[in-house]
N, C-alpha and C positions, 0 to 999 in steps of 0.2 A: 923326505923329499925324493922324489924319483925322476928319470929323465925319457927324454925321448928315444934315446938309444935303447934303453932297458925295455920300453914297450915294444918297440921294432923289432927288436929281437928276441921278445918271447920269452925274459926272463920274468917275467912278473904275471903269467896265467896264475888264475886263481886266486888273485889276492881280491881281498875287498875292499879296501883302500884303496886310492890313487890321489895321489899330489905331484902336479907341477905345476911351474912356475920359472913358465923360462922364456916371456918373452911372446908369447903365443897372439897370431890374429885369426889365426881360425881354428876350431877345434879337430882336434887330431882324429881321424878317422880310426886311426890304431885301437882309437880306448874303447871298441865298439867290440875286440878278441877277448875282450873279459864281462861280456854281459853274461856268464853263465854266475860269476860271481860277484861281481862289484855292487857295490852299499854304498856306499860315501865317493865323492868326486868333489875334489879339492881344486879348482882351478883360478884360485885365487892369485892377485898378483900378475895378471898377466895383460893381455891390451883387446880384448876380444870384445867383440860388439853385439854378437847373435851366436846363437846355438842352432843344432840341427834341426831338420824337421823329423829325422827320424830318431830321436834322443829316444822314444819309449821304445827302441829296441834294448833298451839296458835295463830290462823288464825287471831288477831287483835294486833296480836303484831307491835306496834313500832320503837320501841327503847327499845337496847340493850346493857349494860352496861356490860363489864367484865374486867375491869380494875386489876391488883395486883394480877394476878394468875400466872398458869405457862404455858398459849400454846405457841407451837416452833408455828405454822402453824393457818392460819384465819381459822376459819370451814369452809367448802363447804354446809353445810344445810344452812347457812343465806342466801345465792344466793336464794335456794329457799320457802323463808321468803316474802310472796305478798306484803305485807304491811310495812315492814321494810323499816324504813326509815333511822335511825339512826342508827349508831354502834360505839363502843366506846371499846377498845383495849389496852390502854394505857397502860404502865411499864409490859408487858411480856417479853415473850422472840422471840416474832414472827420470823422469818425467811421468810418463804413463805407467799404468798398472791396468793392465786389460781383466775385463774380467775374466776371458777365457785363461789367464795367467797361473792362474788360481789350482794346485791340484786338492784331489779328493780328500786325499785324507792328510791334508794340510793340518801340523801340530805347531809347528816354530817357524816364523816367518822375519825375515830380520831385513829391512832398506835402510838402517840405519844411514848418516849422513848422501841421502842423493837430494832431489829436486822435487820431490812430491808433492802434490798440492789434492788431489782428491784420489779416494782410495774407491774401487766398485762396492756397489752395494752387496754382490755376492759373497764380500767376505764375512758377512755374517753366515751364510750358510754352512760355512766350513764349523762344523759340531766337534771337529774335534783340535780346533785351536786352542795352545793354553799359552804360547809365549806370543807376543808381538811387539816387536822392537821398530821405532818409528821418530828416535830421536833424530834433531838433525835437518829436516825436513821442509816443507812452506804449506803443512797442512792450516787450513780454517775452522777445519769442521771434521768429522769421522762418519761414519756410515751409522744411523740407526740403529741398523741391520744388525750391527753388532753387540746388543743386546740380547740376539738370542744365541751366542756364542757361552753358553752355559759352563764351560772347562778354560775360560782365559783365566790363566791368574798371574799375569805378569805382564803390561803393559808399561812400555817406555813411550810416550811422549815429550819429552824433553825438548826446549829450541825448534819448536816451531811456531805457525802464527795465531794461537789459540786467546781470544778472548775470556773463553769460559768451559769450565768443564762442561761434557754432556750431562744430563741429570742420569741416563738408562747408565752409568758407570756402576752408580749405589745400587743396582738392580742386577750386576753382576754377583752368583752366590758363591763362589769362587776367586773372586779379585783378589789376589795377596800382596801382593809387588807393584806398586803404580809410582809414576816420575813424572814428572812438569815443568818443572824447572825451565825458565830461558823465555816464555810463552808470556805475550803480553799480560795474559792474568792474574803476574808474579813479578812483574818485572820490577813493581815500585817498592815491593818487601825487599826484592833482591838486592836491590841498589841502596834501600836503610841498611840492610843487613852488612855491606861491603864500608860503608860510610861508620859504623860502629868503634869507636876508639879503641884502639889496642895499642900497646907498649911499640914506638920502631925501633927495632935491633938491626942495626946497622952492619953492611954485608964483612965492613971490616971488622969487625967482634966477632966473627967466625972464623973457625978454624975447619974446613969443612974435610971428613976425610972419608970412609969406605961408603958406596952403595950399598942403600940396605936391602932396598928395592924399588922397583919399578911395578907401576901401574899404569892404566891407559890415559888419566890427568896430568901423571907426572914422577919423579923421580925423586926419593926421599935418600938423604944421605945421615952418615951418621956423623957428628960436628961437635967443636968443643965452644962454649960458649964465655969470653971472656967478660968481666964486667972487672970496675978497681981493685976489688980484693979476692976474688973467685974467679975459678973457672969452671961453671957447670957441662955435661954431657947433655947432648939436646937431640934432634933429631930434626933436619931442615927438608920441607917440603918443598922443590919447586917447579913449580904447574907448567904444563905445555899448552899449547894456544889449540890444540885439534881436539878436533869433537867424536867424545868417546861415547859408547855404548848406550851409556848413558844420561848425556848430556854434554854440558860445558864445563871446562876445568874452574870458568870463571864463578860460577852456580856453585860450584863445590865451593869455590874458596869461600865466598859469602856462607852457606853453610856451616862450615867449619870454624866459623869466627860465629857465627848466629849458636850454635850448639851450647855456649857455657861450657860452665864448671860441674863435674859433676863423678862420682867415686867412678861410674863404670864407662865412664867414656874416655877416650884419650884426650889429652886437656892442651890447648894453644897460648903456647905465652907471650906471641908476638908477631909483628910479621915483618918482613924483610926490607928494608932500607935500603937505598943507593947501591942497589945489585950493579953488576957493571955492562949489563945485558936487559939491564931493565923488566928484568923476569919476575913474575908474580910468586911472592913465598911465603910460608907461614914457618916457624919457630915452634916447635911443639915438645913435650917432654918426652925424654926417650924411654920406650918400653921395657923395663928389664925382659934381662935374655930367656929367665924360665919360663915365658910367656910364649906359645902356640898356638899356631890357628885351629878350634875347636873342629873342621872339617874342611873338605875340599871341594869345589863349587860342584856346581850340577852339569854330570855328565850329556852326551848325547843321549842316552839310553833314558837315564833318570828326570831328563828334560827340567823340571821344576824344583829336584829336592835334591838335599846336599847329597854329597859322598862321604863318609864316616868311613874310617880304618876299619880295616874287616874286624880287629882284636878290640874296639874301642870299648870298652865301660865306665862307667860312673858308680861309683858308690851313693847310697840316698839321699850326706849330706851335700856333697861334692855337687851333685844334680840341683839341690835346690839350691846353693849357693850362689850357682852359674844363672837358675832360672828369676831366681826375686833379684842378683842384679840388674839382669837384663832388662825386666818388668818393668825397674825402677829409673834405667836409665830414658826406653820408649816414653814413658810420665812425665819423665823432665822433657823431652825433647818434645812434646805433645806441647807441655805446660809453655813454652818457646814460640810456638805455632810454627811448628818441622814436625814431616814425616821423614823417619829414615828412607823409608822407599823400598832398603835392602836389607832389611831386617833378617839375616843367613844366620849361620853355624860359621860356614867360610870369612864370614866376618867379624867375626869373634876371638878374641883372645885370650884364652883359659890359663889360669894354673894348675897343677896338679891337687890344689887344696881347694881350686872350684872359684879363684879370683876369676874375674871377666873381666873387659873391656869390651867395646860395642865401640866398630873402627869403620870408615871410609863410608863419607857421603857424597859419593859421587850421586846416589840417585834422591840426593835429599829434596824436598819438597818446601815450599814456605806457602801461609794459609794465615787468614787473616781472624785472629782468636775470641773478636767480636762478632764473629757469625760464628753461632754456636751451635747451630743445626750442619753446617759445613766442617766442623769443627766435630764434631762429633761422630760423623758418617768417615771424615778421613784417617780417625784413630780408630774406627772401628776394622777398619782396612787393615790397619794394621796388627790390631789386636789376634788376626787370623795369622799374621806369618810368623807373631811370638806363640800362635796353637800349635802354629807346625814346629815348629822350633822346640817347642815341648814334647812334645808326641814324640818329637827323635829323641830326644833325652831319656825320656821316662822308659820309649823303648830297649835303651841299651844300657836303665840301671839296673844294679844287682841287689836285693834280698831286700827290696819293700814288702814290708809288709800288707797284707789285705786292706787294712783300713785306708793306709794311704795310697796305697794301687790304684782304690775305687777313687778315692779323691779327688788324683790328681788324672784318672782316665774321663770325669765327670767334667772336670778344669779345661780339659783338654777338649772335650766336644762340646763344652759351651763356648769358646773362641773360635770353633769352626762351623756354627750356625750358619746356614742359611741365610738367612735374615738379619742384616746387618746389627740393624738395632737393637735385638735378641742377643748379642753377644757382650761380653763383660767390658766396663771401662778398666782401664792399667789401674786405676786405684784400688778396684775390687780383686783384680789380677793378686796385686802386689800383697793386699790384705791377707788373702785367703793363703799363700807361697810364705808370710812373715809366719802366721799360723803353723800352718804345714814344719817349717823350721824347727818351733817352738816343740811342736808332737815331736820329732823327730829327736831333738836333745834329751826330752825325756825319757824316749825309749831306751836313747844311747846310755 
């Protein structure tokens, strides 16, 4: 975080970053002494309503953050922004999206939670979008147009007012990441799903004691669980009412009760009782401690694909240990009628011996498993981000041999087809990964 002081006086030439957050209704003239090098402009948090006319004086600008302010309207000067790539919008009160709003070479475009109701047709022209976050929203309908956005692969719709998917979605050859959730389309799976019996654990049967973490649905602690004769270690989830990234915390919890039982997933044994706040929670098992997140989310830079420790490796069985759980758990969650949505590395929780778990559906999806052409197009979706998910793996395992290199490089580019259809169901995934195992024992 930086201040205004630090820019007026010239201690911050040359940096490429800038963050503040203090308060602001107009934008500071100051941050205009560092167009020879600024990239990112973080002005999030602040109360401002419009940008300059002359912003593309900051001719190396990137990425643009104005998150928690107050514009009804995009600005029209990002359009003409050369270098922009990124924009970020999130919790105003947007209204309009002009199309001049729009810049060139537009990659990551984020209105999460504003007022949105029609988006211009121009944004299909932007060829080189791959992210669009658009949960939150009062869209109807999407633009056509954006079918021929060839490089989206992550699309967040969540909580807005969609009747029905577009059909040109399945026409994207790149779609990896897609969210729904909240959209009249869903709403009546969502609400069996939340209606579903689970055990009440009542708030006084908890001993609730350290933060384990925080996410943008909510706050997990760690907790002792008492019942007559035991006291189990549990792990209490409880949800916050704002709308995150990805949707609604309320989506996630139906989700998370909708998901089942299952070895690679984290498992819910209940949900919370006569909290004293009336707070929505779920009771879930605690993760043992040797358990790691397999990567870290996707940078600015990497835009779509994880971060991996630069030293990270796998050994070949550790790899596929990690890869046919995960195979196996996307199957069952398929067989459920749920997409994960976020099918990461980041979401992932590895052992050193290649245990997994397959954690947080905030951007889970629910689908009605008697349409089986629907049904089959949205696993295929996601059949691509457990390709990517592999491709990282297989990249950074050590001494496969030729046979299974080829196999599993073969594996890897028939889940990243083109052509939806053309790509393997999780059961043929899962087949080929038990296989692959089976080689692998024996060579060992």
């Amino acid at each position: 975080m930086h201040t205004l002081e630090q820019l007026r006086d010239g201690a911050l030439q040359g940096i490429r970053r800038l963050t503040l957050s203090c308060g602001l209704t107009e934008f500071p003239q100051e941050i205009f002494s560092l167009a020879d090098s600024l990239e990112i402009l973080d002005l999030s948090g602040n109360a401002l309503t419009s940008l300059p006319d002359d912003l593309p004086r900051l001719s190396k600008l990137k990425v643009i953050f104005c998150s928690q302010n107050n514009f009804t309207k995009l600005p029209e000067v990002l359009g003409r922004c050369e270098s922009l790539s990124m924009v970020g919008f999130k919790s105003n009160q947007i209204m309009d999206v002009p199309a001049a709003s729009l810049p060139p070479k537009l990659r990551w475009l984020i209105l999460t939670d504003n007022c949105v109701q029609q988006l211009p047709d121009n944004l299909g022209d932007c060829a080189e979008l791959q992210k669009l976050m658009l949960a939150g929203n009062q869209l109807v309908s999407l633009p056509d147009t954006l079918a021929n956005c060839h490089k989206l692969e992550l699309i967040r719709l969540a909580a807005n007012q969609l009747e029905q998917l577009p059909e040109w979605l399945f026409s994207l050859p790149r779609l990896t990441w897609l969210a729904y959730a909240g959209n009249p389309l869903s709403a009546q799976l969502e609400a069996e799903a939340l209606n579903v019996p689970l055990p009440a654990i009542d708030w006084q049967q908890l001993a609730v004691n350290e933060l384990l973490g925080e996410g943008a649905s909510g706050l997990i602690y760690r907790a002792d669980l008492s019942s007559a004769a035991t006291t189990t270690p549990v792990a209490v989830k409880l949800f916050k009412g704002a709308m995150t990234s990805d949707g609604l915390p309320l989506c996630e919890m139906a989700s998370t009760i909708k998901a089942g039982h299952h070895p690679a997933l984290t498992q819910t044994l209940g949900r919370v009782a006569q909290h004293p706040e009336n707070t929505d929670g779920l009771v879930m098992q605690l993760i043992p401690s040797d358990f790691a997140n397999l990567a870290g989310p996707p940078s600015l830079a990497s835009c779509t694909r994880d971060v991996y420790a630069p030293e990270q490796q796998f050994s070949p069985t550790v790899m596929l240990n990690i890869a046919t759980a995960i195979a196996s758990a996307a199957q069952h969650l398929h067989q459920q009628g749920m997409m994960h949505g976020d099918l990461y590395a980041h979401n992932i929780l590895t052992t050193a011996d290649g245990d997994a778990l397959l954690s947080d559906y905030g951007a889970a999806s629910f689908y009605d498993t008697s349409d089986a052409e629907l049904a089959a197009l949205l696993a295929r979706i996601e059949v691509r981000a457990f390709g990517c998910l592999l491709e990282e793996l297989v990249e950074r395992c050590d001494l496969l041999n030729d046979d299974a290199q080829q196999q599993l490089s073969a594996l890897v580019a028939a889940c990243l087809r083109q052509d939806l259809m053309a790509r393997p169901t999780f059961a043929e995934i899962c087949q080929r990964l038990v296989e692959l195992q089976s080689q692998q024992a024996i060579a060992a």
